[in-house]
C-alpha angles and dihedrals in degrees: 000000000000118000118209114233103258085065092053085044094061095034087064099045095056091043083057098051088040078069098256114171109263087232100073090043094060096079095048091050093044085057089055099049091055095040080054115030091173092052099118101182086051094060081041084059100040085049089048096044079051110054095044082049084059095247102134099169102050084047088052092059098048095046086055092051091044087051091046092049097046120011097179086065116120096187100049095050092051086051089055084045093056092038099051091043089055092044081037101234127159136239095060104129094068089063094050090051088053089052099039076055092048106052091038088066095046124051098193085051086058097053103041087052096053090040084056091044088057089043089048092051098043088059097045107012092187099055101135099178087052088052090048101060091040087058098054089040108051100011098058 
């Protein structure tokens, strides 16, 4: 039986938010991405599982892809900002900026990302870079 990927997409998804460890995600949405080139979320995902399995630089390839697919994407572009702090890039700022825009138009946008922030930090309470751009982002 062959699921399509919108059913590997969603399995993932609730796996993630069963609580499963970001590690053994990596590979399904990995599958997806390829099935789907195009599928911007999942390269949203695969940046995000990255990035919470300490793997900065391949983060940082799949946020670039996400943002390329979809500009107007908050959480994407949240996703490039943490990963170039923590491979220490420039020009992160600007993303930030575009997100901050984003979510401010958009009040849905603003909840789902600090509902991601908190999600962020009860996985990996110590995550500075995700606190950074929290910071920018909601105590400015």
């Amino acid at each position: 039986m062959t699921e399509t990927v919108e059913t590997l997409f969603d399995q993932g998804l609730e796996r993630y938010q069963a609580g499963e460890d970001p590690t053994s995600l990596i590979p399904l949405f990995k599958d997806v991405c390829e099935r789907a080139p195009k599928n911007s979320p999942a390269w949203t995902c695969l940046a995000w599982l990255y990035l919470l399995d300490n793997k900065p630089s391949q983060a940082y390839k799949a946020a670039q892809k996400a943002v390329k697919l979809n500009a107007q994407d908050p959480q994407a572009r949240i996703n490039l900002a943490i990963a170039m702090l923590e491979t220490a890039q420039k020009g992160v700022r600007q993303h930030v900026e575009i997100a901050e825009q984003l979510i401010m138009a958009v009040p849905e946008l603003q909840e789902e990302v600090q509902r991601n922030f908190e999600e962020g930090l009860s996985r990996k309470p110590d995550w500075k870079s995700l606190k950074r751009v929290q910071s920018w982002l909601f105590e400015a």
